[in-house]
N, C-alpha and C positions, 0 to 999 in steps of 0.2 A: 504494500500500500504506500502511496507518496501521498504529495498536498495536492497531486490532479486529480483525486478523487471526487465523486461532487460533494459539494458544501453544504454544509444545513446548520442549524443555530436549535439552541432548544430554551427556554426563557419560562416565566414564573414572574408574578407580581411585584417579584423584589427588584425587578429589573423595569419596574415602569412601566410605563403605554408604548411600546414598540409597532414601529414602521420596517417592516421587513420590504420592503423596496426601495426605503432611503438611500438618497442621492450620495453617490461616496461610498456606500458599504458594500463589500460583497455578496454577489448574488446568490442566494438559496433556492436548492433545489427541492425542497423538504425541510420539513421544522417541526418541533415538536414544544407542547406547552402543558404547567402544571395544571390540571385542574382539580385539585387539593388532596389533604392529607388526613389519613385516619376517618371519619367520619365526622368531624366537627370542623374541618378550616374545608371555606369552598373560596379558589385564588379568584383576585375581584381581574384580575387580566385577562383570564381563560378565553372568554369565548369574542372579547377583541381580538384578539391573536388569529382566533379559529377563524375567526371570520374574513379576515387578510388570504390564508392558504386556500381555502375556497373561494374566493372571488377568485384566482387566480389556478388552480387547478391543480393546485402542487401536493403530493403526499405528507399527511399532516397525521402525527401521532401522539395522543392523547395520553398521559402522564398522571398518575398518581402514588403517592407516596404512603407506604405501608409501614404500620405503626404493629409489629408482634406485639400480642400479649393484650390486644383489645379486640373487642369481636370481630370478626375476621367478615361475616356476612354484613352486619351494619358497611363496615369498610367497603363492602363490594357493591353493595347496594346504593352508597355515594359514590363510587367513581361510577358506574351504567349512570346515575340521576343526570350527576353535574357533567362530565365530556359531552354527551349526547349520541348520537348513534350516526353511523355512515364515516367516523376515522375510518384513514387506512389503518391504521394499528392501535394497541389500546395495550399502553408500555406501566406495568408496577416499577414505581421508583424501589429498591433494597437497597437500603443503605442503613437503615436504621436497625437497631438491637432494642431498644429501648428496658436494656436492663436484663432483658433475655439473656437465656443459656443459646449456645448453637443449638442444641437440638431445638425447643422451643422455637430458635429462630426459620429453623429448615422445614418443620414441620408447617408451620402456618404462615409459610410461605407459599407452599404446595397448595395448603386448602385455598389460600387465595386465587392460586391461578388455577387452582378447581371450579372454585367458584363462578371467577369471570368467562372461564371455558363455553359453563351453560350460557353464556350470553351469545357464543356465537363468533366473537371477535377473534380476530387476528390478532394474536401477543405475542410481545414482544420485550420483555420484563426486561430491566437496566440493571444494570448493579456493576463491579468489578471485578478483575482474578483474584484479587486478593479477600474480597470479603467471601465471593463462592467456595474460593480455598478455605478460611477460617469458621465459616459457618454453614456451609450444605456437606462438604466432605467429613463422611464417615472416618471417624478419631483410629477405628480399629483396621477397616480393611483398607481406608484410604482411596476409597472410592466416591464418585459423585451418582448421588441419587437416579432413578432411571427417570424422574420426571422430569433432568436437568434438559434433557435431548429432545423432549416432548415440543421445545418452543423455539421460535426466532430470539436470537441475543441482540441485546444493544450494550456494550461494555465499552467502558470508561477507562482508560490510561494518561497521566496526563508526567509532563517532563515537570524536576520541582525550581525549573527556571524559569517558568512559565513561557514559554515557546510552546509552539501549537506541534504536537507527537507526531513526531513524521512517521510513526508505524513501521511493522506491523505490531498491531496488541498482542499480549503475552494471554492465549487462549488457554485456561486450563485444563491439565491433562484431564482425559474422560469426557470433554465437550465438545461434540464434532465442528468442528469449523466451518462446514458448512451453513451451520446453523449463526454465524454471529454475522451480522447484517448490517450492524452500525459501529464505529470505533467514537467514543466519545475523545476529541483528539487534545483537550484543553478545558480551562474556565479565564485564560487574564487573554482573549481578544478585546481590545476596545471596544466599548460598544458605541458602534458608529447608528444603530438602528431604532437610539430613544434619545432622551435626556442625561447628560452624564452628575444630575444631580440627581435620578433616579438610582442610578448603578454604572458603575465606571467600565466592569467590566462584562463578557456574554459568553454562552458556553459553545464551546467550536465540536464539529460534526462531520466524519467524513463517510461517507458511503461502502463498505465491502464487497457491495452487491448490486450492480446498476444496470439497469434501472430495477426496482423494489419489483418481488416478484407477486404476479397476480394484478399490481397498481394497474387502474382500467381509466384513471383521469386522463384530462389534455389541457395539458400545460396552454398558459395564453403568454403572449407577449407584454411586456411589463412595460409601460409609459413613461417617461422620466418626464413627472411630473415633482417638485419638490415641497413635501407637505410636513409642516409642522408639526412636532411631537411637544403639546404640552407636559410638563413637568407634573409630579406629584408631590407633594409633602409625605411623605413616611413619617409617621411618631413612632412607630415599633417596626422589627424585623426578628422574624425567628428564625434561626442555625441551630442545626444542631451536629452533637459534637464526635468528630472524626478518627479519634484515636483513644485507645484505652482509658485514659484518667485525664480531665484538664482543671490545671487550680485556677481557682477564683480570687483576683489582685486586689489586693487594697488600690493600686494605682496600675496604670498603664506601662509597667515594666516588670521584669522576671526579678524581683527584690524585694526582701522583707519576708513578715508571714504571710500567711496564705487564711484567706476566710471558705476554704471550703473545697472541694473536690467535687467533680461531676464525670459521669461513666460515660463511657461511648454510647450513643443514640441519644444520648439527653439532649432535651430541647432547650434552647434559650434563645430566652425575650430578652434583643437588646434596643438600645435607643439612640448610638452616638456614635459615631467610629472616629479612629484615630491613628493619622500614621505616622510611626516614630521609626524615620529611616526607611527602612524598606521592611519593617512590621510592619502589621496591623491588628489592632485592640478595640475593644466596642466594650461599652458601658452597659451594665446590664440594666433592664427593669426592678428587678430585687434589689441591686446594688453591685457594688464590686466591677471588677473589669476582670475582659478573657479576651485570651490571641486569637484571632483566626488565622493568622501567618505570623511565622516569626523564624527567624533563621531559615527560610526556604521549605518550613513544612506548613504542612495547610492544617489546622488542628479543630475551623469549625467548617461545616458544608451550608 
């Protein structure tokens, strides 16, 4: 895989009111957008977004993020509510533990994409090698489940320089290659496609398999016309968090005591970001401050 691959972008509310045809930015050939999490957050972006790839006839995959360890049907029954019907795909964000054991995590992961099955859709479930490795892979045989193979991959690798992965993704052993369809190739593109007082940066996508198979749209011809992306005010944003254990700062640097530890999948409500150098720290709603970068590692998603 190189960067001739075609391009797609995938976005969420935190990223503002996006213009995927804006003037300046690279063109997408496919996009994908959150339309929420767990069964209580429904992203107020969503069906702006959707709305854009259908005007325009372009392959548009439908995203929602799975919370183990809460009803799994509720869960399913908001992403069918909120995406809507007729995506080409219908992608569970994994990336979350939320406290979970792996098996816990593997298990109701499965019933999820059992679930959405009876809807009918085409899925296409996201996540990474490394979290499929730490949380679907059997501890004894070292094997990945036989449900792993049952679906289209969309997996995520990204360089921690932030350059967009010239590929190929590290496929893990037990997953037929065949089956991964999208390389998530980055998250620090500019984002040339909103406001950069929404979010500075957009998550980069490159295709494995072109054109998407089954896809029965027809593409139109894009206008360059140049249309304005008003701004939003954010008061809150939630991350959540990306590697084992992350403490919670009295202040915006690695010094002093610490007010608290939070586990990988935890959610946090923050309100303020800040960059010292080439970190970045955000102020939480409860209080305290947490990295999301710091020395080149990503620590919230």
């Amino acid at each position: 895989m190189s960067y001739t691959d075609p391009f797609g972008i995938d976005t969420a509310d935190c990223n503002g009111p996006v213009n995927i045809t804006a003037p300046g930015a690279p063109k997408v050939y496919y996009g994908a957008a959150r339309c929420g999490i767990g069964f209580w957050y429904k992203d107020a972006e969503y069906l702006n977004t959707r709305r854009q790839y259908d005007k325009l006839g372009l392959p548009f995959v439908a995203y929602h993020v799975l919370v183990p360890g809460k009803p799994i049907l509720s869960q399913a029954r908001s992403f069918k509510a909120w995406a809507g019907s007729d995506c080409y795909a219908y992608s569970w964000d994994l990336e979350v533990a939320n406290g979970c054991s792996p098996s816990k995590v593997s298990v109701d992961t499965r019933d999820a994409l059992a679930a959405t099955e009876d809807f009918g859709w085409n899925q296409l479930p996201y996540s990474s090698p490394g979290w499929i490795n730490e949380y679907f892979r059997n501890p004894v045989t070292h094997q990945l489940p036989d449900w792993v193979n049952r679906y289209w991959w969309w997996l995520s690798q990204y360089l921690l320089s932030g350059v967009e992965h010239p590929g190929p993704v590290d496929i893990p052993a037990g997953m037929d290659p065949k089956r991964v369809l999208i390389h998530q190739t980055g998250s620090q593109m500019p984002n040339l496609y909103g406001s950069k007082y929404d979010s500075r940066f957009v998550d980069t996508n490159r295709a494995r398999i072109w054109p998407f198979p089954g896809f029965n749209g027809s593409p139109v011809i894009v206008p360059e016309v140049p249309v304005i992306v008003t701004p939003t005010v954010p008061t809150r944003v939630m991350h959540v968090v990306n590697c084992n254990g992350l403490f919670i700062r009295p202040q915006p640097k690695k010094a002093g005591a610490t007010l608290g530890l939070l586990l990988r999948g935890s959610e946090v409500n923050v309100v303020k970001r800040f960059e010292v150098g080439s970190d970045i720290w955000w102020s939480r709603v409860e209080g305290g401050y947490c990295a999301e970068v710091y020395q080149g590692f990503r620590y919230l998603r």
